[in-house]
N, CA, C and O atoms as a Maestro MAE file, in Angstrom:
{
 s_m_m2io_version
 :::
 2.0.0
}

f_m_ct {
 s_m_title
 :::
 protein
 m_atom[312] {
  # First column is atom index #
  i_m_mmod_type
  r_m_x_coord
  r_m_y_coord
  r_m_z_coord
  i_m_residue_number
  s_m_chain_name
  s_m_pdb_residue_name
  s_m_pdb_atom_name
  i_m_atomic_number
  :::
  1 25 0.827 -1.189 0.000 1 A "UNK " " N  " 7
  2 3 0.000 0.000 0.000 1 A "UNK " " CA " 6
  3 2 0.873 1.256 0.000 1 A "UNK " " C  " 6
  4 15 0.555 2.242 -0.664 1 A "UNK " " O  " 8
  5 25 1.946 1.210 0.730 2 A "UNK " " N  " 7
  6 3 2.754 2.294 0.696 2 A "UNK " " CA " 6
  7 2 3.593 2.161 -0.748 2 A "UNK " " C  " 6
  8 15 4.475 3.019 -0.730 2 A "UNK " " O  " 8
  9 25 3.615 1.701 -1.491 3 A "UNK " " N  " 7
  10 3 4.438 1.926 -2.832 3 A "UNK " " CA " 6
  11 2 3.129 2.722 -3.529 3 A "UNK " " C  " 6
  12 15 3.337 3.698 -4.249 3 A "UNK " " O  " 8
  13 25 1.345 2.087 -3.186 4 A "UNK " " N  " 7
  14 3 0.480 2.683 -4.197 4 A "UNK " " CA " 6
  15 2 0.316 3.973 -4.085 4 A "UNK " " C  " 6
  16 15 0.012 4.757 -4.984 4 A "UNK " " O  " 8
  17 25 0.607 4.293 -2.489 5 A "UNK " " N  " 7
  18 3 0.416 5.845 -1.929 5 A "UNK " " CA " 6
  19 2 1.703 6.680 -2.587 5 A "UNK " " C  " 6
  20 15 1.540 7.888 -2.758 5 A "UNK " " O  " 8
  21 25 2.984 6.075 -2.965 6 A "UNK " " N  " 7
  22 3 3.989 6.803 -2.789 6 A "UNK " " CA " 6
  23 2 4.220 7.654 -1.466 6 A "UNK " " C  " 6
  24 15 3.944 8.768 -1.021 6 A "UNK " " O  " 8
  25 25 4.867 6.526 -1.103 7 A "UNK " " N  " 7
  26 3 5.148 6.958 0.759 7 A "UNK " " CA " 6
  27 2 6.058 5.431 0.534 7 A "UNK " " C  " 6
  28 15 5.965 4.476 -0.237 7 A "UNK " " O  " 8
  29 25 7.231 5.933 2.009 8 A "UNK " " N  " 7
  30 3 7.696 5.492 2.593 8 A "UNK " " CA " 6
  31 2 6.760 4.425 3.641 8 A "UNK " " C  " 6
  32 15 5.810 4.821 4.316 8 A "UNK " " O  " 8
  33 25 7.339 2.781 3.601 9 A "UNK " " N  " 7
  34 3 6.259 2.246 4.514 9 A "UNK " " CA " 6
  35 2 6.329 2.903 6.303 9 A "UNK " " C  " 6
  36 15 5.467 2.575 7.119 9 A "UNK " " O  " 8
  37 25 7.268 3.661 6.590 10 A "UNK " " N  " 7
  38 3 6.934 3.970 7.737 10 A "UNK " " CA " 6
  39 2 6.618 5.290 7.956 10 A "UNK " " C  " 6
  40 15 6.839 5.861 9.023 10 A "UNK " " O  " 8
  41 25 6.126 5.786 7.025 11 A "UNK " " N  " 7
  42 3 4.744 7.244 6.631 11 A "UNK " " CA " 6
  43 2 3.958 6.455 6.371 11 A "UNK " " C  " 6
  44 15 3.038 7.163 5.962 11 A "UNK " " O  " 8
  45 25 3.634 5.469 6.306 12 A "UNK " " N  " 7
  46 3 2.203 4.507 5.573 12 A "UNK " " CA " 6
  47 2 1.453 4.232 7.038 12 A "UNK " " C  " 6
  48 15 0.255 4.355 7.290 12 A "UNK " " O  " 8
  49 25 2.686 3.767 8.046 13 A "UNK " " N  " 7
  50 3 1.829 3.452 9.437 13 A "UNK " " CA " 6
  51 2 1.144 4.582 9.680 13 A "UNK " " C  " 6
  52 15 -0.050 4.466 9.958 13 A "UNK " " O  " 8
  53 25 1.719 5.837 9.630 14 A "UNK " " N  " 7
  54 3 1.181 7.005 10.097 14 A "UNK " " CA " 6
  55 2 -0.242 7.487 9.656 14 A "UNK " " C  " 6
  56 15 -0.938 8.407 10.083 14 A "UNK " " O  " 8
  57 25 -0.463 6.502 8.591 15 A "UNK " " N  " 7
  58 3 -1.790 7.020 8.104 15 A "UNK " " CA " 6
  59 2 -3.060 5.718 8.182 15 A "UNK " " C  " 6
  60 15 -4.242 5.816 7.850 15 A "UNK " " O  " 8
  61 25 -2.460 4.733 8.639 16 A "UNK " " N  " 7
  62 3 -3.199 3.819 9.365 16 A "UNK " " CA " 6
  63 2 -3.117 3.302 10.800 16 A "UNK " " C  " 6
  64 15 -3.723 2.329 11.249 16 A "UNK " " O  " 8
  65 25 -2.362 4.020 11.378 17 A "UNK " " N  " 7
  66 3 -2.553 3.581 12.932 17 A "UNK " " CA " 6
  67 2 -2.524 4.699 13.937 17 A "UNK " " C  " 6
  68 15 -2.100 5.751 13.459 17 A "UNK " " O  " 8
  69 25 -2.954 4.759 15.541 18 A "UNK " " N  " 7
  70 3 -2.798 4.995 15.886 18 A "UNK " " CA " 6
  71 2 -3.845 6.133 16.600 18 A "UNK " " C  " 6
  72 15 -4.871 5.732 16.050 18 A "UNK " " O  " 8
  73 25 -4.189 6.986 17.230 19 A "UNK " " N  " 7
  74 3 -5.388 7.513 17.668 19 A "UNK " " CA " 6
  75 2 -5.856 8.370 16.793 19 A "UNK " " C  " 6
  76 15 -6.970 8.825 17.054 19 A "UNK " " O  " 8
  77 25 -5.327 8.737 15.803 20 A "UNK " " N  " 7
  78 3 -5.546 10.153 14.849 20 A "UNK " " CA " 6
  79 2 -4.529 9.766 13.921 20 A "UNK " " C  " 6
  80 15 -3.404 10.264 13.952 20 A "UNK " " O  " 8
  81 25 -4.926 8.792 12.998 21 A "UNK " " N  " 7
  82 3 -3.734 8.584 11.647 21 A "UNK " " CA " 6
  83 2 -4.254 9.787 10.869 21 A "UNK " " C  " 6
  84 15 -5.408 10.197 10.988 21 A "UNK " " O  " 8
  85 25 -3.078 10.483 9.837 22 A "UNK " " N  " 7
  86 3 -3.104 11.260 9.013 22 A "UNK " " CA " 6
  87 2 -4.270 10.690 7.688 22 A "UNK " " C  " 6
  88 15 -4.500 9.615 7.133 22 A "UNK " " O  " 8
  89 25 -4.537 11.403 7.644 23 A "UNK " " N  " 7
  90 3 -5.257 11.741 6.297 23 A "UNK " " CA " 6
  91 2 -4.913 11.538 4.944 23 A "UNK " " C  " 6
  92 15 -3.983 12.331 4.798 23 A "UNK " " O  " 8
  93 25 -5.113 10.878 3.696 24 A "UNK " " N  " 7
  94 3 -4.721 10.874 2.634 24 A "UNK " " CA " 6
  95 2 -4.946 12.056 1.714 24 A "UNK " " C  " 6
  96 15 -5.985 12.538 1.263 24 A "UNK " " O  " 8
  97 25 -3.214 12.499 1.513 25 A "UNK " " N  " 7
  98 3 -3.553 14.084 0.454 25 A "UNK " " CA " 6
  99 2 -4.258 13.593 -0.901 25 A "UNK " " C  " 6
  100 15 -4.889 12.537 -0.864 25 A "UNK " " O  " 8
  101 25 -4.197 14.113 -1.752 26 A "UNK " " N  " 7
  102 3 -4.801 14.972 -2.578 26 A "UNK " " CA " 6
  103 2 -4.078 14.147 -3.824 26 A "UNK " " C  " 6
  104 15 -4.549 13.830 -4.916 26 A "UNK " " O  " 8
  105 25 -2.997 13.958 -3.363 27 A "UNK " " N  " 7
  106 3 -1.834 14.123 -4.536 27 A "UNK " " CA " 6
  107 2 -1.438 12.633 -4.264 27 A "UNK " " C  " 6
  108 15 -1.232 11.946 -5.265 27 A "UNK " " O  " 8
  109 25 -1.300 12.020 -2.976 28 A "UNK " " N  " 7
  110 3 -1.223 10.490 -2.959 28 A "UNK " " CA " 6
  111 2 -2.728 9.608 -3.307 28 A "UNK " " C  " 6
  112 15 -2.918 8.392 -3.315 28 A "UNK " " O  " 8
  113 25 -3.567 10.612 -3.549 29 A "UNK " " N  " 7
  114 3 -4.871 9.658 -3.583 29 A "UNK " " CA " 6
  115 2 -4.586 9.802 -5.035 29 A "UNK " " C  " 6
  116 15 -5.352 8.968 -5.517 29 A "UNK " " O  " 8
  117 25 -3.822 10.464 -6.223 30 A "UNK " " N  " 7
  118 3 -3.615 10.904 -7.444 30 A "UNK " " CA " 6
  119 2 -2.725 9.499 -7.846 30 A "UNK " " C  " 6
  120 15 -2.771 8.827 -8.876 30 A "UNK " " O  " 8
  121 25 -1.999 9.349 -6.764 31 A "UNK " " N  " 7
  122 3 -1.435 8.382 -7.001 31 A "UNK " " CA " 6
  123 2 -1.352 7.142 -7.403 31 A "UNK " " C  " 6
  124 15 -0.733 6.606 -8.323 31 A "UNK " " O  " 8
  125 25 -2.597 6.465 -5.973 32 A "UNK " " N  " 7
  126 3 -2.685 5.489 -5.589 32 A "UNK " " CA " 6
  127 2 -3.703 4.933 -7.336 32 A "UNK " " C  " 6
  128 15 -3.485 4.003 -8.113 32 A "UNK " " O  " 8
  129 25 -4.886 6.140 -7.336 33 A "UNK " " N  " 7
  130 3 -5.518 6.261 -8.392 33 A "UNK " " CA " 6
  131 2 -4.485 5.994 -9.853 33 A "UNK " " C  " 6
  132 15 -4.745 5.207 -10.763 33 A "UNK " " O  " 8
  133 25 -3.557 6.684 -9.777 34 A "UNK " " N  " 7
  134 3 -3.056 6.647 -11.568 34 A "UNK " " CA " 6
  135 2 -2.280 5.026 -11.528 34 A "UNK " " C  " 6
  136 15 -2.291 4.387 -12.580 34 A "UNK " " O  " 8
  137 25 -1.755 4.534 -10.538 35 A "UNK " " N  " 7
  138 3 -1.294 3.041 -10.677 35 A "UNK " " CA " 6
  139 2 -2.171 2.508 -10.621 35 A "UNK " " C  " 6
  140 15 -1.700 1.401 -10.360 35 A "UNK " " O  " 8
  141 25 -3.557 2.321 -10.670 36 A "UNK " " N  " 7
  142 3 -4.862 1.475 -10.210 36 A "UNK " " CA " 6
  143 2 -5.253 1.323 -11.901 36 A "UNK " " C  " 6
  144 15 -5.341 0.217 -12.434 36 A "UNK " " O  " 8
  145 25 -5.459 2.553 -12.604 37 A "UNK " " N  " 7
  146 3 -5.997 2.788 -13.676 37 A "UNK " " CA " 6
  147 2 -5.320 2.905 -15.103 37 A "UNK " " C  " 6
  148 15 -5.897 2.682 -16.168 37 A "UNK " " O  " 8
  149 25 -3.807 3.349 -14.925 38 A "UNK " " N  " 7
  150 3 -3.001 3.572 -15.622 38 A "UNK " " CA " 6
  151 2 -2.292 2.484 -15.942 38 A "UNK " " C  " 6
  152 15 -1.718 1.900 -15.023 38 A "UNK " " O  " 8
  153 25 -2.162 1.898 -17.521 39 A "UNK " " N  " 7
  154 3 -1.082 0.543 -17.760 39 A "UNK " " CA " 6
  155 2 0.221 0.968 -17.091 39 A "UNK " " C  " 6
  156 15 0.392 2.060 -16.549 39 A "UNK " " O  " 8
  157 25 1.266 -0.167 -17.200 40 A "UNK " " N  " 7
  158 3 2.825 0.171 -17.231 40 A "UNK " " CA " 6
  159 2 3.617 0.951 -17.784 40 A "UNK " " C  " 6
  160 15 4.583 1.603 -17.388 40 A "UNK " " O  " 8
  161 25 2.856 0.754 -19.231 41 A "UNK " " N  " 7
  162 3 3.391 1.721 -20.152 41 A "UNK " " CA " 6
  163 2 3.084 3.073 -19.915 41 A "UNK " " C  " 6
  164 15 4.010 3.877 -19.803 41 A "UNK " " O  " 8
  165 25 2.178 3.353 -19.843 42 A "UNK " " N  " 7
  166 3 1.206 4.859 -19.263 42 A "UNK " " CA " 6
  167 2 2.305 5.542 -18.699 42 A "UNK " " C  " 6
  168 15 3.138 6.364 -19.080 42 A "UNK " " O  " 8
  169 25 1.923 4.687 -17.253 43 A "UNK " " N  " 7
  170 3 2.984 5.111 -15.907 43 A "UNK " " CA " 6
  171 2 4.419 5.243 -16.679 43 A "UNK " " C  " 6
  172 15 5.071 6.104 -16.088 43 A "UNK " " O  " 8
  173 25 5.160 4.697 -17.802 44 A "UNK " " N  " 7
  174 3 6.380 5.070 -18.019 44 A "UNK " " CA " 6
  175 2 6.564 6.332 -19.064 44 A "UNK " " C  " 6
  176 15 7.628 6.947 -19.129 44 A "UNK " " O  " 8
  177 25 5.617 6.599 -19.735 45 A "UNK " " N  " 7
  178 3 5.333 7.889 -21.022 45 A "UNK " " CA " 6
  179 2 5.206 8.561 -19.473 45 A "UNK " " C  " 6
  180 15 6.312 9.046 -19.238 45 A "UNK " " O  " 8
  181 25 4.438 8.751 -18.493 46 A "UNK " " N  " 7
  182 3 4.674 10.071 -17.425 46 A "UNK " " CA " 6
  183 2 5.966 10.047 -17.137 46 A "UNK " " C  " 6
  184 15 6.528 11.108 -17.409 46 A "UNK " " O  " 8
  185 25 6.684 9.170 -16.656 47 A "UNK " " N  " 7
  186 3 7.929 9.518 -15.724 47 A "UNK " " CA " 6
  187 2 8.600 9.876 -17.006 47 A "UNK " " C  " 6
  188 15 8.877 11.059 -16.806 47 A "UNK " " O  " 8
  189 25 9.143 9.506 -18.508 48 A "UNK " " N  " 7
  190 3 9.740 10.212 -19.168 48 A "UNK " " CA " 6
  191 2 9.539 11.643 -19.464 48 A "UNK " " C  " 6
  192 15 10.424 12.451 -19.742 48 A "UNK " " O  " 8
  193 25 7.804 11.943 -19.336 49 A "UNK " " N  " 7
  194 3 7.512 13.143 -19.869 49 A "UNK " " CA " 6
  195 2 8.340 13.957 -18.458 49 A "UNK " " C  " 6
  196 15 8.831 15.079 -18.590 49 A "UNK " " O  " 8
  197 25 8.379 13.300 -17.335 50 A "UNK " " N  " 7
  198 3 8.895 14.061 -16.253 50 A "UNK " " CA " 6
  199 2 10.336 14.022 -16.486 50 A "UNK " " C  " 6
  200 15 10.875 15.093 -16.205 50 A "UNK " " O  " 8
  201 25 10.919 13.349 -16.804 51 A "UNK " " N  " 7
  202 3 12.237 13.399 -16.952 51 A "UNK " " CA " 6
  203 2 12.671 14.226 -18.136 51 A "UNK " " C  " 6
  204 15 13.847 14.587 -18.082 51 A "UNK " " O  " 8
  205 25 11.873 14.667 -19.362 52 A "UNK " " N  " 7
  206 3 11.963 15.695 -20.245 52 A "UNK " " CA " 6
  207 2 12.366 17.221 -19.159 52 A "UNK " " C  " 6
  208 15 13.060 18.140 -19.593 52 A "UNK " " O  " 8
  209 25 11.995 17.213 -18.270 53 A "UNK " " N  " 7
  210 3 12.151 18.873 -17.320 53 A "UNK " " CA " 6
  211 2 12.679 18.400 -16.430 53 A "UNK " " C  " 6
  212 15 12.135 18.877 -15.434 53 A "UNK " " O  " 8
  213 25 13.685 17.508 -16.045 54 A "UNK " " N  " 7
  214 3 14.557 17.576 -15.163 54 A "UNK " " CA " 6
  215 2 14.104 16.399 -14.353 54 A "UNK " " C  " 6
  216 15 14.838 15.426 -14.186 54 A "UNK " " O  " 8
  217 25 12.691 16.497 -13.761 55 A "UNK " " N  " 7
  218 3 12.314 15.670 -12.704 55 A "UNK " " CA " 6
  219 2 13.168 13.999 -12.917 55 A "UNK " " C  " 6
  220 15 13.743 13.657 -13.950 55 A "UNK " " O  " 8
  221 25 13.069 13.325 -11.904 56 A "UNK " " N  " 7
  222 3 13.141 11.790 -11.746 56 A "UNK " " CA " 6
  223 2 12.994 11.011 -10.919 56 A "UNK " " C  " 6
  224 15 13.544 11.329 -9.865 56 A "UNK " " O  " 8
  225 25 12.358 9.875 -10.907 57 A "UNK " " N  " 7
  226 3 11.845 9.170 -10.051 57 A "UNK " " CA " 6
  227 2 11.639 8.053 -10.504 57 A "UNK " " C  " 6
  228 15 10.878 7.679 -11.396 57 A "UNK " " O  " 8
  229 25 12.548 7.352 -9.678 58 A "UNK " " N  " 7
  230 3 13.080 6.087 -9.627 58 A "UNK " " CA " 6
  231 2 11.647 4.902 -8.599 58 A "UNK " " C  " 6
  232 15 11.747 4.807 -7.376 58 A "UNK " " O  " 8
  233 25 10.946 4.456 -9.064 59 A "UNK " " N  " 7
  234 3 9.817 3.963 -7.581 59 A "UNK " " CA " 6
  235 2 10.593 2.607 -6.937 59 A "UNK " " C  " 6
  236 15 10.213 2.071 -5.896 59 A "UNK " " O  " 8
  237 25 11.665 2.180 -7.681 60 A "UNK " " N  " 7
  238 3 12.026 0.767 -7.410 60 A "UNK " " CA " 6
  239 2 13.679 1.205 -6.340 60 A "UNK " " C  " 6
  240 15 14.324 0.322 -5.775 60 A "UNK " " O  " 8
  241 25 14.024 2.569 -6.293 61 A "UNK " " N  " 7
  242 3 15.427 2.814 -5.721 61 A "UNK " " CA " 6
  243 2 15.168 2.770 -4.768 61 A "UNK " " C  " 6
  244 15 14.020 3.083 -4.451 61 A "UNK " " O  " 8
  245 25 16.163 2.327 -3.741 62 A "UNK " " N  " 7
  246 3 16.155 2.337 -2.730 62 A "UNK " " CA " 6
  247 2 16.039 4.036 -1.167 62 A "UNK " " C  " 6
  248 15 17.117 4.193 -0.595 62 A "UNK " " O  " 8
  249 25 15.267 4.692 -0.848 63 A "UNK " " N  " 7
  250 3 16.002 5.555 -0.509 63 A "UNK " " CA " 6
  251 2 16.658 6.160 0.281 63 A "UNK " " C  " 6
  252 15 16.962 5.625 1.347 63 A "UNK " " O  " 8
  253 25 17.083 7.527 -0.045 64 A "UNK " " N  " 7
  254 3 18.176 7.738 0.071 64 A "UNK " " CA " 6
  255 2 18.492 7.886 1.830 64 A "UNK " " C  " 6
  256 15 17.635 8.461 2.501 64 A "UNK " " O  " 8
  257 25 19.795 7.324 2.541 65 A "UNK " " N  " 7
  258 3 19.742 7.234 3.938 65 A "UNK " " CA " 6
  259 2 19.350 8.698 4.686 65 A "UNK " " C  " 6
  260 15 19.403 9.844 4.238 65 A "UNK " " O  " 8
  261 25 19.035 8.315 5.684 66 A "UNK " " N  " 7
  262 3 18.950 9.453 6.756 66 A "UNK " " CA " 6
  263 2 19.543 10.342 7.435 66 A "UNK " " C  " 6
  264 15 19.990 9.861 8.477 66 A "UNK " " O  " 8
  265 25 19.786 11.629 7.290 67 A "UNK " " N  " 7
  266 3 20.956 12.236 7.972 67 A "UNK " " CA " 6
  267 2 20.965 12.331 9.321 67 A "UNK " " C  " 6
  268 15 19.822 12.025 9.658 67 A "UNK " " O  " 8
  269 25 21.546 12.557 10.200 68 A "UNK " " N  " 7
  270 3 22.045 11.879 11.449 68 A "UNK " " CA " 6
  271 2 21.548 13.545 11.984 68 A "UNK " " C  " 6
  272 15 21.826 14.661 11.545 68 A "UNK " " O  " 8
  273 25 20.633 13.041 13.213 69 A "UNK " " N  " 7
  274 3 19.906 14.489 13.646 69 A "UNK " " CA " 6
  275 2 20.902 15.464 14.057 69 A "UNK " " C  " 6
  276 15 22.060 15.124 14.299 69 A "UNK " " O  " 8
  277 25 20.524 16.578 14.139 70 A "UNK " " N  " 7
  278 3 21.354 17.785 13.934 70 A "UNK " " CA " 6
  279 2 21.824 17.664 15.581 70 A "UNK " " C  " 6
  280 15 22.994 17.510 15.934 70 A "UNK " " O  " 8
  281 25 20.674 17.765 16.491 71 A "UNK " " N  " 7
  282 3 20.541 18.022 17.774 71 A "UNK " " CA " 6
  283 2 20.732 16.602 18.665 71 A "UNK " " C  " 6
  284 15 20.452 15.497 18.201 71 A "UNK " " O  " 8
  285 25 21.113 16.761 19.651 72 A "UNK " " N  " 7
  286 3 21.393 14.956 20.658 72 A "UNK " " CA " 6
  287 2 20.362 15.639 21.137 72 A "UNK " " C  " 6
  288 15 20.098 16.794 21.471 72 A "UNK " " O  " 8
  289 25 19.561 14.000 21.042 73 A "UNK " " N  " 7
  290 3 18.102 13.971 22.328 73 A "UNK " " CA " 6
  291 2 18.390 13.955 23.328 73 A "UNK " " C  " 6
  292 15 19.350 13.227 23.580 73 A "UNK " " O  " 8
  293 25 17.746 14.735 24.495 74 A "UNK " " N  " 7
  294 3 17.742 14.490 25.768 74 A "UNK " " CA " 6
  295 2 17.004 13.400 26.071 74 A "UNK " " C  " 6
  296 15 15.841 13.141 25.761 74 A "UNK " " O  " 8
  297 25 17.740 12.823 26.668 75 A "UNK " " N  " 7
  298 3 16.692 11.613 27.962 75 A "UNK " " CA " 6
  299 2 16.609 12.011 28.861 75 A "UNK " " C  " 6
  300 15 17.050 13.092 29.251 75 A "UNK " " O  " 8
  301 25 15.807 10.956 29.621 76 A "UNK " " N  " 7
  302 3 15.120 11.606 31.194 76 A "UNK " " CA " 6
  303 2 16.455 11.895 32.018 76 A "UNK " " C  " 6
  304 15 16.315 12.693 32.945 76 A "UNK " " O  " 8
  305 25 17.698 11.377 31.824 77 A "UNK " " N  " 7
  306 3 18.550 11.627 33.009 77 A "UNK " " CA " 6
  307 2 19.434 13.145 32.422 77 A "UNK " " C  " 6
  308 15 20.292 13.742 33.071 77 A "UNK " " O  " 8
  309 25 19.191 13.323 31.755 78 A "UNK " " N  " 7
  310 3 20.513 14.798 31.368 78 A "UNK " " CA " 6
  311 2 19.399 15.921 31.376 78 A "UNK " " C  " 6
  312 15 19.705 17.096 31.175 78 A "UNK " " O  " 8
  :::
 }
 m_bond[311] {
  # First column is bond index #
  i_m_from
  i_m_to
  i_m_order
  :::
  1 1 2 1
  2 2 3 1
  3 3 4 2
  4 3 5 1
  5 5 6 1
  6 6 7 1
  7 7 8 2
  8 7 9 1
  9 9 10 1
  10 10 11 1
  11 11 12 2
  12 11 13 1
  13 13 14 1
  14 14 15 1
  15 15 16 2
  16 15 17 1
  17 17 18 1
  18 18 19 1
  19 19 20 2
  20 19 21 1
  21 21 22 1
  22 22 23 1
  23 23 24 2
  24 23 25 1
  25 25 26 1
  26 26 27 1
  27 27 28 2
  28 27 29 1
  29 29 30 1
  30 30 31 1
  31 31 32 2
  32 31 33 1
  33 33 34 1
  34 34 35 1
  35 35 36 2
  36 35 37 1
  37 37 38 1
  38 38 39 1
  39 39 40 2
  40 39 41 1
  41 41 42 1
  42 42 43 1
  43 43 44 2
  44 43 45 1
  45 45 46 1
  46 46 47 1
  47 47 48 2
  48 47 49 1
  49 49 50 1
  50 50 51 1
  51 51 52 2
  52 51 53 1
  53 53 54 1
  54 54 55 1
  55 55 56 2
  56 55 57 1
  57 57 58 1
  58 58 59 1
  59 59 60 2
  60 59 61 1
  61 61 62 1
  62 62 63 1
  63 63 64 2
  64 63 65 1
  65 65 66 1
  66 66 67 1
  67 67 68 2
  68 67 69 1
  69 69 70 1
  70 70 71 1
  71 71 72 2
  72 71 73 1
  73 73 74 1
  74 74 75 1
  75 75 76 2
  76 75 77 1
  77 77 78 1
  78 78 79 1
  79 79 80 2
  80 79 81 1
  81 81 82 1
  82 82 83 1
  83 83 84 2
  84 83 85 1
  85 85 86 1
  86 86 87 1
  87 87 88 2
  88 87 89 1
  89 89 90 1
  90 90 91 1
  91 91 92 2
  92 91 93 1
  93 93 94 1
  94 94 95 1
  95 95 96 2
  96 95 97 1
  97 97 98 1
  98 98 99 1
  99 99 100 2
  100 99 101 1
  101 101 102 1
  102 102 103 1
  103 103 104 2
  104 103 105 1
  105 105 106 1
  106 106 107 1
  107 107 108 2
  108 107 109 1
  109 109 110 1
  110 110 111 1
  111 111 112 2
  112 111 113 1
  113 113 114 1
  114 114 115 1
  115 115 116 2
  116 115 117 1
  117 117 118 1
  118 118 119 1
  119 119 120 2
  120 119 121 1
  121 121 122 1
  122 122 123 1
  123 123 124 2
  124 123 125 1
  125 125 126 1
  126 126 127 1
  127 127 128 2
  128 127 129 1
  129 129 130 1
  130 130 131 1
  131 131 132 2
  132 131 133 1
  133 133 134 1
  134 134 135 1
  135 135 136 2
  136 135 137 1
  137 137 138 1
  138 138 139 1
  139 139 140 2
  140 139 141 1
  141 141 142 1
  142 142 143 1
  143 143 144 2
  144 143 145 1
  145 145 146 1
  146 146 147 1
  147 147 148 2
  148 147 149 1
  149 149 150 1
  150 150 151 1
  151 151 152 2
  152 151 153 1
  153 153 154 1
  154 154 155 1
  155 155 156 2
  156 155 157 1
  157 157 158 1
  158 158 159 1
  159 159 160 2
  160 159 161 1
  161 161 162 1
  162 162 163 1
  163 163 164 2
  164 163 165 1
  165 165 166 1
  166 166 167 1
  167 167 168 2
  168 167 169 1
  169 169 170 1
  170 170 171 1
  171 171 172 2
  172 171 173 1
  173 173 174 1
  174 174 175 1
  175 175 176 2
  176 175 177 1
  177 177 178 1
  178 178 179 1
  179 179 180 2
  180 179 181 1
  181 181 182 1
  182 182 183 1
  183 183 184 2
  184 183 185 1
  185 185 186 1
  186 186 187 1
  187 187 188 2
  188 187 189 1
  189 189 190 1
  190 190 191 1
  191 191 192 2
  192 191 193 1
  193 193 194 1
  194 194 195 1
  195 195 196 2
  196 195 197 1
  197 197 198 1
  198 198 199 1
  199 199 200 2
  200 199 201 1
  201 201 202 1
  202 202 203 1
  203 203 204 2
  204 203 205 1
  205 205 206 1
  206 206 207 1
  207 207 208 2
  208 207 209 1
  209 209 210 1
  210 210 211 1
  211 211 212 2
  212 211 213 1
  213 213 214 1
  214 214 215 1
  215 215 216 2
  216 215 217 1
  217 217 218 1
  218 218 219 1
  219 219 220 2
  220 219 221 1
  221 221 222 1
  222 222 223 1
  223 223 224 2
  224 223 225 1
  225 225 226 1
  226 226 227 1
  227 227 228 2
  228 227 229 1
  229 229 230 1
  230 230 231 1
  231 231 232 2
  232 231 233 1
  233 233 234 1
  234 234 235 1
  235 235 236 2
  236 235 237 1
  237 237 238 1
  238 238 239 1
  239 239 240 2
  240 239 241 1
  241 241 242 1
  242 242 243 1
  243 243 244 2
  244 243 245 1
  245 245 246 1
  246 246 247 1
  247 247 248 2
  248 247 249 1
  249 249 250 1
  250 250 251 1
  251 251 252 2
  252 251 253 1
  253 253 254 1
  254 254 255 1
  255 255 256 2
  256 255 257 1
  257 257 258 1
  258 258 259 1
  259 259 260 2
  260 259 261 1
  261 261 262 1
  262 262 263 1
  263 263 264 2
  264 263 265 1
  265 265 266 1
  266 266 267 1
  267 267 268 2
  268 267 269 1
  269 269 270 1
  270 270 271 1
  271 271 272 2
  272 271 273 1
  273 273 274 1
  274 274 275 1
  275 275 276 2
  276 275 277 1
  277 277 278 1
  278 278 279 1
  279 279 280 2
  280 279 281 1
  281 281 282 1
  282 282 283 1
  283 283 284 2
  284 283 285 1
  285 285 286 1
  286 286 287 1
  287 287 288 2
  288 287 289 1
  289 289 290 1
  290 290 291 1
  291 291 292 2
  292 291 293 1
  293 293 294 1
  294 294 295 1
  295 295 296 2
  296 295 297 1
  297 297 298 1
  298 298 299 1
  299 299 300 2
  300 299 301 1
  301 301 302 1
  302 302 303 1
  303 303 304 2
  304 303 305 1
  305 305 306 1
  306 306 307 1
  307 307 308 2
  308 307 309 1
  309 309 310 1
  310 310 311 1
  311 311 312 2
  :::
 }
}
């Protein structure tokens, strides 16, 4: 479900669990919709037409790691 949303699966929990999961935008429901309805081929004439202006998007790459928080968390003892 999180590849149909385009989300990360652990933004995907966020929108199914928990006392108040987030909401589905606008633009992932565009999503979930154009892979539902759209052939393979479809979906690949967009990402080229996107890659004509620079854009790119890879759905199968892995991504990219996490940068290491700016700030050290406090715990309860400091």
């Amino acid at each position: 479900m999180a590849r149909l949303f385009a989300v990360q699966p652990e933004q995907w929990r966020k929108h199914t669990g928990g006392q108040s999961p987030r909401e589905i935008s606008a633009t992932r429901a565009f999503f979930m919709a154009a892979f539902q309805v759209l052939s393979d081929e479809e979906i690949e004439r967009v990402v080229a037409y996107m890659a004509s202006f620079g854009a790119r998007w890879n759905m199968d790459a892995e991504p990219p790691p996490r940068p290491e928080p700016r700030y050290r968390q406090r715990n309860e003892a400091s």
